[in-house]
N, CA, C and O atoms as a GROMACS GRO file, in nm:
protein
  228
    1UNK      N    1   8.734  12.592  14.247
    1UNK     CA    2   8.778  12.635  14.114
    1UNK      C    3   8.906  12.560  14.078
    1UNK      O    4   9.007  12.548  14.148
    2UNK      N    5   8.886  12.513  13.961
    2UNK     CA    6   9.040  12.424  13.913
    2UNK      C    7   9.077  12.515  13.814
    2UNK      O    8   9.013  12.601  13.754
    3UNK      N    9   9.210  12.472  13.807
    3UNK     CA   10   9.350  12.539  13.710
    3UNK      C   11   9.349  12.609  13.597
    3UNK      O   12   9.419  12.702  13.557
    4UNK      N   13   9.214  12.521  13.530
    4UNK     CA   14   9.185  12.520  13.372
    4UNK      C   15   9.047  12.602  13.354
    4UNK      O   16   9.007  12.655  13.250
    5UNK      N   17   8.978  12.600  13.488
    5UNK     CA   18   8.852  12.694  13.500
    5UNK      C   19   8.764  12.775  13.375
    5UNK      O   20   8.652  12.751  13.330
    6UNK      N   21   8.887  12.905  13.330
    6UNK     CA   22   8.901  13.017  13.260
    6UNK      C   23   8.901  12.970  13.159
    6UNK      O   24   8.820  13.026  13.086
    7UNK      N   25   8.982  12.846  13.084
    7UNK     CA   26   9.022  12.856  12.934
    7UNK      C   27   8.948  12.716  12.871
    7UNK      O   28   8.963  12.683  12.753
    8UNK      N   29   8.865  12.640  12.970
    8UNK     CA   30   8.836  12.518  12.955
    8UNK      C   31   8.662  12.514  12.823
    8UNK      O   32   8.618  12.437  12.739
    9UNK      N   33   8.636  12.604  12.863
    9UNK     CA   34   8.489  12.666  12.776
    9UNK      C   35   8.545  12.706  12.680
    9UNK      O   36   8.470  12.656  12.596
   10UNK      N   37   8.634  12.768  12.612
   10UNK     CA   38   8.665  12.855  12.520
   10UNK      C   39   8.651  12.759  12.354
   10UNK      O   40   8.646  12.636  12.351
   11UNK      N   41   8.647  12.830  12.256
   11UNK     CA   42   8.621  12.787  12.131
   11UNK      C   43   8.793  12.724  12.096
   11UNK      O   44   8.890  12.763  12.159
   12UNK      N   45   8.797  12.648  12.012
   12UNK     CA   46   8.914  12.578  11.953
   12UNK      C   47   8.958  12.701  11.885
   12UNK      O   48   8.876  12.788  11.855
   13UNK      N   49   9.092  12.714  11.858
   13UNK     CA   50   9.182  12.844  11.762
   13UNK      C   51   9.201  12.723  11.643
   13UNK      O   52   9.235  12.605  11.651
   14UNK      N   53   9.164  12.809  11.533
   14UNK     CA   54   9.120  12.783  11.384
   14UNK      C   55   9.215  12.926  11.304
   14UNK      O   56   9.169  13.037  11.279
   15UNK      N   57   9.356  12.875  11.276
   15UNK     CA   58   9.423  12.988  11.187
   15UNK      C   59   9.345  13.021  11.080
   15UNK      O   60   9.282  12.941  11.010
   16UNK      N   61   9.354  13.197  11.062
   16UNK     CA   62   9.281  13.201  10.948
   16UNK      C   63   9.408  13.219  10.781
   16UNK      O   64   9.387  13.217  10.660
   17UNK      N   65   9.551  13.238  10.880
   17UNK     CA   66   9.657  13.211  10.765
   17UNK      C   67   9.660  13.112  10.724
   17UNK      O   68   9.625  13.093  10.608
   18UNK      N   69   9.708  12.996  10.819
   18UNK     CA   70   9.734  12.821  10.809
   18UNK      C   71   9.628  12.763  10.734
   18UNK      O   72   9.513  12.798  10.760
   19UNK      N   73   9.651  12.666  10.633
   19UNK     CA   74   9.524  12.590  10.652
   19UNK      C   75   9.575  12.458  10.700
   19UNK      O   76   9.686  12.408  10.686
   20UNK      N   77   9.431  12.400  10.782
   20UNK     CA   78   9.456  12.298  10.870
   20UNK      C   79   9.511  12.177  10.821
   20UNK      O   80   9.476  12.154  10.705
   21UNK      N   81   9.602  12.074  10.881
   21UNK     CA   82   9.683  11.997  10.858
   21UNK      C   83   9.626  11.874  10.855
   21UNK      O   84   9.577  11.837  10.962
   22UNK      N   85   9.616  11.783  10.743
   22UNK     CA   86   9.543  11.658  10.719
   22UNK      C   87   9.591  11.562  10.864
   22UNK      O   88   9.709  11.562  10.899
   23UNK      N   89   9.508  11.502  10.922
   23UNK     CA   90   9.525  11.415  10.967
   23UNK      C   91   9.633  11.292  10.949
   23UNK      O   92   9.689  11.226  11.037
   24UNK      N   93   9.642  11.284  10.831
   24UNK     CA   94   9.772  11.201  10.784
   24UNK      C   95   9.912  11.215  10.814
   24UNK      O   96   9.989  11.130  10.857
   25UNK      N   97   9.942  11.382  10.774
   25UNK     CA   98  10.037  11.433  10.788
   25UNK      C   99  10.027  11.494  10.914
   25UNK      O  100  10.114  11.581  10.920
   26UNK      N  101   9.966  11.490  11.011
   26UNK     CA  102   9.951  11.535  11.185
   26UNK      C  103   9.991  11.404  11.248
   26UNK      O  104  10.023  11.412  11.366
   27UNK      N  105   9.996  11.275  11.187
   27UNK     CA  106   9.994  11.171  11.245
   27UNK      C  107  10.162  11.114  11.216
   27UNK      O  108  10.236  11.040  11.280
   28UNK      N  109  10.176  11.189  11.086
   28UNK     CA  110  10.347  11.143  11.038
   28UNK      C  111  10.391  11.214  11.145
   28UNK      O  112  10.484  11.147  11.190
   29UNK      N  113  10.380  11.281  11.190
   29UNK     CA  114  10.508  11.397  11.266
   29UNK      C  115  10.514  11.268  11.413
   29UNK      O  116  10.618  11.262  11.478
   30UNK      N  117  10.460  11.226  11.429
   30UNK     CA  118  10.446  11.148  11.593
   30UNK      C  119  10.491  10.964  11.551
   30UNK      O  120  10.496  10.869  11.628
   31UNK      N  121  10.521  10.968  11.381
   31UNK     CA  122  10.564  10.847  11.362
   31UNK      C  123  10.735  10.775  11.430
   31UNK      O  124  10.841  10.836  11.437
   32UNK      N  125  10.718  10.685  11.457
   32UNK     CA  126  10.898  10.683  11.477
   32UNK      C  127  10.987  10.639  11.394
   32UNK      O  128  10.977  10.548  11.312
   33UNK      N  129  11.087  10.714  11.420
   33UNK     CA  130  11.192  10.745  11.308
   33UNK      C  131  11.362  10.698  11.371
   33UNK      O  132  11.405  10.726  11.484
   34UNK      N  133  11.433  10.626  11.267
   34UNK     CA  134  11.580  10.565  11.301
   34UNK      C  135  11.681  10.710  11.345
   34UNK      O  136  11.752  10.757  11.256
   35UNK      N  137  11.681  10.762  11.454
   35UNK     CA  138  11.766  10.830  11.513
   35UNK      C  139  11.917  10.803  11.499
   35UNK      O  140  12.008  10.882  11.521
   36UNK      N  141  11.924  10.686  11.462
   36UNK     CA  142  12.074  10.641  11.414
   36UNK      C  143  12.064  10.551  11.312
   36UNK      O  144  12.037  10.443  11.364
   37UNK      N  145  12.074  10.539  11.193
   37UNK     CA  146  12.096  10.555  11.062
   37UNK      C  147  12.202  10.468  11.065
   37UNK      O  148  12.314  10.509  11.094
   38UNK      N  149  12.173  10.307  11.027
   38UNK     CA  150  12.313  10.225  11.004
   38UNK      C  151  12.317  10.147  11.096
   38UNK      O  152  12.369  10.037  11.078
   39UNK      N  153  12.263  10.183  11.226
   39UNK     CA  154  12.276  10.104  11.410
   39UNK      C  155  12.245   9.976  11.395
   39UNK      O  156  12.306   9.890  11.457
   40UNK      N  157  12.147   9.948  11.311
   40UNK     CA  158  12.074   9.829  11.308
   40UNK      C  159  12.143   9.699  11.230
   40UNK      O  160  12.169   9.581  11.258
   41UNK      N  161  12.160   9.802  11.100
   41UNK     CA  162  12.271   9.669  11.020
   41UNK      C  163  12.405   9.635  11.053
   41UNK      O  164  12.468   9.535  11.018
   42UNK      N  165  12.465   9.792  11.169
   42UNK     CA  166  12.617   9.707  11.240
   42UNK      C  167  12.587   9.643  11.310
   42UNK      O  168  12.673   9.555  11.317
   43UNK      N  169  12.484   9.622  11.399
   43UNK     CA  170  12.414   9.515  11.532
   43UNK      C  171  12.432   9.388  11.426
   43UNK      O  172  12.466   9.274  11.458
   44UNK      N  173  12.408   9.423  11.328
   44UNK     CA  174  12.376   9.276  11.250
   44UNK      C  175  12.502   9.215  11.192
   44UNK      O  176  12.541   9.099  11.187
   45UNK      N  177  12.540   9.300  11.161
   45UNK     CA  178  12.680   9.265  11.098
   45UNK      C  179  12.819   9.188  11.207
   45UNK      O  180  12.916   9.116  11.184
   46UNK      N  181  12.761   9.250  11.325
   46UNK     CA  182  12.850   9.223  11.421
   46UNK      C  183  12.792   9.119  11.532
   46UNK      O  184  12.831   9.102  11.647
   47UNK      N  185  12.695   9.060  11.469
   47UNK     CA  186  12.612   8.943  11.549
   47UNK      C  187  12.687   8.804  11.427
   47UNK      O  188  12.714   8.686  11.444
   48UNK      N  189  12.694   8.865  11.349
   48UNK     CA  190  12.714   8.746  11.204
   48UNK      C  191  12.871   8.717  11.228
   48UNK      O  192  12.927   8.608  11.233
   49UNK      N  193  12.915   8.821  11.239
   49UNK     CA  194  13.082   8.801  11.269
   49UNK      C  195  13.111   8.709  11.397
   49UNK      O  196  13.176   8.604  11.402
   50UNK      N  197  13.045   8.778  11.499
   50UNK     CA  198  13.064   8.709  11.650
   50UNK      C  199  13.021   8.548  11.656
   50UNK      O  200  13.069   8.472  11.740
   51UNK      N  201  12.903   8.496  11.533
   51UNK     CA  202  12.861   8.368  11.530
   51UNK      C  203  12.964   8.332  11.501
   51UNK      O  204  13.031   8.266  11.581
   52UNK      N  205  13.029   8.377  11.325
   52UNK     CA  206  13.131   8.250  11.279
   52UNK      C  207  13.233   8.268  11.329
   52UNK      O  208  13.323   8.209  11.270
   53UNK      N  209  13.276   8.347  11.448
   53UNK     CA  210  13.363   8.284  11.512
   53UNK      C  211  13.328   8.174  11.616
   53UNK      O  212  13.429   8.104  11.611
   54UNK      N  213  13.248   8.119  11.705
   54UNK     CA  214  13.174   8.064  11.745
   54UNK      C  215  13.176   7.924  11.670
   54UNK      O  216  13.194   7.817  11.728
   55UNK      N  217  13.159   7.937  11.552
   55UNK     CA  218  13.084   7.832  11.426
   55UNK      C  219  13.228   7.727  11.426
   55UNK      O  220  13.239   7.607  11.450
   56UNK      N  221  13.341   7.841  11.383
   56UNK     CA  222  13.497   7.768  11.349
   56UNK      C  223  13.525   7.695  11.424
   56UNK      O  224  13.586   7.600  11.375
   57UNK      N  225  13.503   7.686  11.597
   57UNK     CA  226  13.536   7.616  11.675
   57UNK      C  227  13.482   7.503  11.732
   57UNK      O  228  13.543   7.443  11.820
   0.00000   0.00000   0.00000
């Protein structure tokens, strides 16, 4: 007998409050998202700076 035995047969739970969530919007929630806001354009900003100093010499 394995772990899942008991609950592995059972019917899918279907809210009868909820209605079910489009696929679209089940798929946004797992999209990835900028956790830091701005990170990307100071990386950039501070790659451009670090060249022309580089450049002057």
């Amino acid at each position: 007998m394995s772990n899942y035995d008991d609950i592995i047969h059972l019917p899918h739970h279907v809210s009868k409050r909820h209605p079910q969530m489009s696929m679209w919007n089940r798929a946004a929630q797992f999209a990835p998202f900028a956790a830091l806001t701005g990170y990307e354009d100071s990386i950039k900003e501070t790659a451009q700076a670090n060249e022309s100093l580089f450049d002057e010499k």
